[in-house]
N, C-alpha and C positions, 0 to 999 in steps of 0.2 A: 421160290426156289432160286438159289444162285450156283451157277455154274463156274468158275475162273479156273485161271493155268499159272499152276505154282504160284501161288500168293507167296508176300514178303509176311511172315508171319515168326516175327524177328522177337517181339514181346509177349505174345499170346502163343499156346499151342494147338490151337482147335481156330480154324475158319467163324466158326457158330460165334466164340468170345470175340471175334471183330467185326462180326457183321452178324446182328441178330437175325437170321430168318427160318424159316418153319426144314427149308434142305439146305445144305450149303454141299456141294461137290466141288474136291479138288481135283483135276487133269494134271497129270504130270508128264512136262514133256520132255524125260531124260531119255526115256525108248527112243520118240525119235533123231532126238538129236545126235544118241549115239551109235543110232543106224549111220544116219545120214554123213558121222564123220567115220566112221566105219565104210563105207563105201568110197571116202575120198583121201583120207590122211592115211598111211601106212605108218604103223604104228603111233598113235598118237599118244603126246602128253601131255596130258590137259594140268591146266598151272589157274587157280580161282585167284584173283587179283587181291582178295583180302576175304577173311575170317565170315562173311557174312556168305561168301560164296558157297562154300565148304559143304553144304548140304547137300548143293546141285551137284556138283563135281565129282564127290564121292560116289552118289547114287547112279549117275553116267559112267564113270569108272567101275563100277559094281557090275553093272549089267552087260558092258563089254569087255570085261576083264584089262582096262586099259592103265595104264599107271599115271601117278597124279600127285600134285601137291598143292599148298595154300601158302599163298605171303599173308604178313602183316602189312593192315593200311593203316597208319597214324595217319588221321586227317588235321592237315595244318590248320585249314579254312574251309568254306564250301565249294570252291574252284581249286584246293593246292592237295593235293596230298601227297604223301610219301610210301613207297612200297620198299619192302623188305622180304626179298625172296628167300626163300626156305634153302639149307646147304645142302644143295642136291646135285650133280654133275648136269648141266644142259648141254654140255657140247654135243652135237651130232642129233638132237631131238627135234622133234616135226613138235615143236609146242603150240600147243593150241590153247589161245586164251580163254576161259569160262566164267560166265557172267550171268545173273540171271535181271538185271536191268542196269541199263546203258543210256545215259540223257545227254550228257556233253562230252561224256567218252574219257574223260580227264582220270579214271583210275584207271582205265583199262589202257590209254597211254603212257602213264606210268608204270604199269606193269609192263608193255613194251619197248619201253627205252631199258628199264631196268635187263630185261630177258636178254635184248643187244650186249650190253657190256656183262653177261653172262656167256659171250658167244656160241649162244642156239639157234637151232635152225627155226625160224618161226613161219608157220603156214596160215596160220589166222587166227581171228578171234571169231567164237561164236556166242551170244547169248539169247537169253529166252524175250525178251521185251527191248525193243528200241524204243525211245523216245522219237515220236513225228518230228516234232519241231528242231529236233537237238541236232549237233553237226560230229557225230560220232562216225563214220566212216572216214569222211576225211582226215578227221583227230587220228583214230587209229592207224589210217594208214601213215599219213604222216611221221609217224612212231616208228614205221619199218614192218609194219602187219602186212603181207601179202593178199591177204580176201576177210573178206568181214559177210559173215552170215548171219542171221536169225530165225528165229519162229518166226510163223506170219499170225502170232498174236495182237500184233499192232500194224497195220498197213506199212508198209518200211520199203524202201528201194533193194537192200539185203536180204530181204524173206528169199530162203531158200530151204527151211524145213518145214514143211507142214503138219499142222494139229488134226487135220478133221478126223482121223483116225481114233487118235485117244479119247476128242473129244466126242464121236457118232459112239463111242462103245460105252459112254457117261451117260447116254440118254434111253 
C-alpha cells in the first residue's frame, strides 16, 4: 500500500500507472490549506505561478469559494524562467502565491516579482511540498513575499499546515 499527498501526476491519470502497487491513496491537501489561508488572509487571491499549478489552485479555490487565476511559465532553462500573468486587475489583492512543490523557489519568484510590477498586495506564498535542501524562503522573500507557508509533508522550517487530519481519515 502506498499512501502520498497530491502527487505530481502530470503524464499519467491514476497514482497505480506510476507506481505499480496492490493500494495507492491519494491525500489531498487543498481542505487544509484552504482552511488554514481562510483563517489568516482576508479575502484571498490565490495566483498558480504556472499551468501545472492549475489543479491545486482551482480545487482550493472551489472549496473556499476564493477567486484565483494561473500565469504561463515558459521555461527558459532549469534555473531561468519567465512568468506571464493572466490580465486580471491585482491592485488592492491579498495575493497568495499557490504551488504544489518548491525546490529553489525560482518560479515562485518570478511569479513575485512579476505580481510587484502588477501593483498587488501580496501576503505570501503557500505550497504543498518544500524541498529540504532548497533555499526557497529566502528566494521568495527576497521577491517581496511577506510569509512563506507549507504542508508539513516534507519537514521544512515553513510547515505551518498540517496533514495528519486528511491523512488519519486515509487509513
Amino acid at each position: 500500500m502506498l499512501i502520498t499527498v497530491d502527487p505530481h501526476l502530470h503524464r499519467v491519470s491514476k497514482l497505480e500507472e506510476a507506481v505499480p502497487v496492490d493500494r495507492a491513496i491519494v491525500v489531498a491537501s487543498a481542505g487544509a490549506m484552504g482552511a488554514f489561508l481562510a483563517s489568516l488572509v482576508k479575502d484571498p487571491f490565490l495566483l498558480g505561478p504556472d499551468e501545472e499549478s492549475e489543479q491545486w489552485v482551482a480545487e482550493i479555490a472551489r472549496e473556499h469559494e476564493f477567486d484565483y487565476a494561473v500565469a504561463r511559465k515558459p521555461r527558459l532553462s532549469d534555473r531561468e524562467v519567465r512568468i506571464e500573468l493572466p490580465d486580471r486587475d491585482y491592485a488592492d489583492k491579498n495575493v497568495v502565491l499557490v504551488n504544489d512543490v518548491a525546490s529553489t523557489g525560482r518560479t515562485l519568484e518570478a511569479a513575485a516579482r512579476k505580481r510587484v510590477s502588477a501593483s498587488s498586495t501580496n501576503r505570501a506564498c503557500v505550497t504543498i511540498t518544500l524541498s529540504e535542501a532548497g533555499p526557497y524562503g529566502a528566494t521568495a522573500r527576497a521577491a517581496g513575499v511577506g510569509a512563506v507557508w507549507s504542508t508539513d509533508s516534507i519537514s521544512h522550517p515553513t510547515n505551518r499546515i498540517y496533514l495528519a487530519d486528511a491523512l488519519a481519515s486515509q487509513i
